[in-house]
N, C-alpha and C positions, 0 to 999 in steps of 0.2 A: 500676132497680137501685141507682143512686146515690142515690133519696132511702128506702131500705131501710136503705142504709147510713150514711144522716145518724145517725140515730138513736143508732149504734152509735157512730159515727168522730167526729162534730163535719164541721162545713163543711170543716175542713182536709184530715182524712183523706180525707173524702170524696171532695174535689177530687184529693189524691193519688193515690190506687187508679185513675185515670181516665187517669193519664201513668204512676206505675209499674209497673202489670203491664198496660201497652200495649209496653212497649220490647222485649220478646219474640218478641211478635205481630210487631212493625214490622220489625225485622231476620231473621226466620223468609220477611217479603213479600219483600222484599231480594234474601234469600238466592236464592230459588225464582227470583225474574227473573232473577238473573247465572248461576245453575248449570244452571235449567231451561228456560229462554227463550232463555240468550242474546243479554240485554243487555247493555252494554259499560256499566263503571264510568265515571263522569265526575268532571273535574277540578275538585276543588270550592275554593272560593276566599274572599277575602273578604267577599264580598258576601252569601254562604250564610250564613259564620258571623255577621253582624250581623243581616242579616235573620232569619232562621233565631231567633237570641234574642230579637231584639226583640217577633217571633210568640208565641216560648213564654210567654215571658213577659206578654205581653198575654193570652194564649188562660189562662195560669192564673189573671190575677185575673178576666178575665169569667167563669170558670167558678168560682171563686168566688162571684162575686155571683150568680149564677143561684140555685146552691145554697142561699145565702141567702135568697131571695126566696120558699123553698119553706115559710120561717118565716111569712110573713105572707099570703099566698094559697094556695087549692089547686093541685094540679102543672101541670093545665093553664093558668091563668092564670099563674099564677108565671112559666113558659116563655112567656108572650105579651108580657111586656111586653119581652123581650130580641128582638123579631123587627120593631124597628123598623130595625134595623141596617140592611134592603138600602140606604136612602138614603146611612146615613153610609157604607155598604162604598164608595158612590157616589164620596163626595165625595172620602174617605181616596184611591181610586184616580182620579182626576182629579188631586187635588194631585201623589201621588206619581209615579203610572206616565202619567198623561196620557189616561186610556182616560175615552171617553165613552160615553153612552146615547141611544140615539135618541128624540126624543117619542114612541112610540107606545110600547116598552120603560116608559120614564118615569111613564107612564098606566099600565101594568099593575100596576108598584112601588107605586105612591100606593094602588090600588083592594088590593092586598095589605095594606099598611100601615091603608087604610080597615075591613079583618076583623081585625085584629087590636085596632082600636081597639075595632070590636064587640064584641070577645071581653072586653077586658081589664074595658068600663063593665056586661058583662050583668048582674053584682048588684047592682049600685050604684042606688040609688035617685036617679030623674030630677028630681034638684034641683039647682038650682045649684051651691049649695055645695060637695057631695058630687061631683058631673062634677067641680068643680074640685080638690079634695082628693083623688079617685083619679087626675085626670092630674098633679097637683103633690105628692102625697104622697112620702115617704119612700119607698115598693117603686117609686112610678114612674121617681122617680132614682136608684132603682138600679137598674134595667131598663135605663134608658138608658145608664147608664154602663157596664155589663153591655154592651147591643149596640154603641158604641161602641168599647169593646177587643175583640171580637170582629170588629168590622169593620177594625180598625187589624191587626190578627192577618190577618184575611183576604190583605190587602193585602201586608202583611210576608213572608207563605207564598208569593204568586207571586211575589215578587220574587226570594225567597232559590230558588224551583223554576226561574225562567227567568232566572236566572243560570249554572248548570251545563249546560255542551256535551260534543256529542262522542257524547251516549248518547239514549235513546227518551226519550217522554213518559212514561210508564209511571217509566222508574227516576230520571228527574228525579225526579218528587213521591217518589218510595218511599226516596231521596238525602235528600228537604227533610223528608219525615216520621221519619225515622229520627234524624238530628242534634235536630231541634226535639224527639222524645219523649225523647233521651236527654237532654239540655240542662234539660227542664223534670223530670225524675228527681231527676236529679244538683242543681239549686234548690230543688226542696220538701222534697229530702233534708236538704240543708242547714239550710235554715229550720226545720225540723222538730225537727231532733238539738237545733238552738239554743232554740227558743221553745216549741216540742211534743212534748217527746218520745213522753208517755203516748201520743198520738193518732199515731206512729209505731208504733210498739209495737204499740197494738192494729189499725193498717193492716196489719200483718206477720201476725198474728193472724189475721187476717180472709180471707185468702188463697185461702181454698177460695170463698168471695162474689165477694171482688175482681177474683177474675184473668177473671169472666166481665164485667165491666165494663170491663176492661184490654183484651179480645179485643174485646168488639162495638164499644168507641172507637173503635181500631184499624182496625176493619171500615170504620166511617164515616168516619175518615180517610183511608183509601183513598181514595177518591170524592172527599172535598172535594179533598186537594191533587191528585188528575190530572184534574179537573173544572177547578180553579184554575189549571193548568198551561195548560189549552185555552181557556179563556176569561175574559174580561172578569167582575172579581168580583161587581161588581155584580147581574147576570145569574145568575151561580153561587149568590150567596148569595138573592136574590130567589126564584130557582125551591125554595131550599130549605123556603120557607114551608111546601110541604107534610109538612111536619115533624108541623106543630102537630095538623093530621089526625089522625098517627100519634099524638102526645101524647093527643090526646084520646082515642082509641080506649083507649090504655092507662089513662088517668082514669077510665074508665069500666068497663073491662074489669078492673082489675088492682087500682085502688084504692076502685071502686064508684063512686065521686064524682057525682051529679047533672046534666045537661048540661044547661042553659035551652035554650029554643028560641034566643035572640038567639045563642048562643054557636055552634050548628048554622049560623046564619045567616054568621055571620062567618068559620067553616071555608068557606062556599061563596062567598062572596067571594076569598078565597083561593085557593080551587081553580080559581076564576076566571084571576083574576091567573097562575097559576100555566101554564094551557095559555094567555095571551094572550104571554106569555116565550114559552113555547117554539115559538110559531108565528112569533113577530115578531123572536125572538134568531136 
């Protein structure tokens, strides 16, 4: 949906539409645990609110760079080269929070990371040159830079969700994703009014597209931060390879796109990795 909306929005917008008509959604999940469940509010502090920005704010320029990357590759590779992340989610959470991985976890990561490398070289012609030019190219650092503030965000979200006491796992994250969507709102708003109007404008415009990219964010948010909430991110972000599955089906399915066999090969690599996590996590 968001690369539907490139088109129309510009990377800005696009990225936009993805946190401003999510913050609906996210205080709607909120609302439903404290009035309908019967979770108790928690005392949120400062550690939320730096964390908490420091997240949005990383999560809006990797989602930037993604978007971008949709210029120079098609959507499933484009989305491949951002999914080197589970390492750095690795290290970012070792520095910060101290949490580590077991070696046999460790193996699963590498043989994930190993399919996406699949994925990223399958049209590249096996020449030196060319291997070397698609992993040092221009989209490849931006991918990486891309999965590194995605994993620094990652990182940022447990810390700002297992800082709040007092209430469930559930309204921690629903506490951490609520501040973080309004947060990065209220910043692309900003920057927007200042540097983009027009591409505000026509995000506001757009609204009947948007707001179902604003919900299924939202939706996927859910999941990450009380996934994040539970466990070590590493692990969280790792298992989420099989994302790229999903990417691909919709490559295929929604934008037509071609799939090489090596690129098949490197989804089962993945889904490899993917149940070696969950047996071993």
């Amino acid at each position: 949906m968001q690369k539907h909306l490139k088109g129309r929005l510009g990377n800005t917008g696009a990225t936009f539409v993805r946190f401003g008509y999510g913050v609906p959604f996210a205080l709607l999940y909120a609302a439903v645990l404290y009035f309908v469940f019967d979770n108790p509010l928690p005392r949120p502090g400062a550690t939320l609110l730096i964390a908490g920005a420091l997240g949005g704010l990383a999560q809006i320029l990797a989602t930037f760079l993604l978007i971008y990357l949709f210029s120079f590759r098609n959507f499933a590779v484009g989305t491949a080269y951002s999914k080197t992340e589970p390492i750095q989610a690795a290290l970012f959470g070792l520095v910060v929070l101290g949490e580590h991985v077991t070696w046999t976890a460790a193996l699963c990561i590498m043989v994930g990371i190993a399919g996406v490398i699949t994925i990223s070289l399958a049209r590249v012609p096996m020449t030196i040159s060319a291997v070397r030019n698609s992993l040092l190219g221009r989209p490849a650092l931006i991918g990486l830079a891309s999965a590194a503030l995605f994993g620094a965000s990652a990182v940022a979200y447990r810390t700002a969700s297992l800082s709040l006491e007092g209430t469930t796992v559930a309204m921690q994250a629903a506490t951490a994703l609520v501040y973080a969507t309004m947060f990065q709102t209220l910043a692309m708003t900003i920057w927007m009014a200042v540097r983009e109007p027009d591409e505000l404008r026509e995000s506001l415009k757009a609204w009947r597209a948007a707001i179902w990219v604003g919900a299924s964010g939202v939706a996927g948010s859910i999941g990450w931060f009380t996934a994040m909430t539970l466990q070590n991110v590493a692990y969280v972000r790792a298992l989420a390879q099989i994302e790229l599955v999903f990417t691909f089906l919709a490559s295929w399915l929604v934008f037509k796109e071609v799939i090489a066999r090596s690129e098949i090969f490197g989804c089962v690599l993945i889904v490899a990795a993917v149940v070696g996590i969950i047996l071993v996590g």
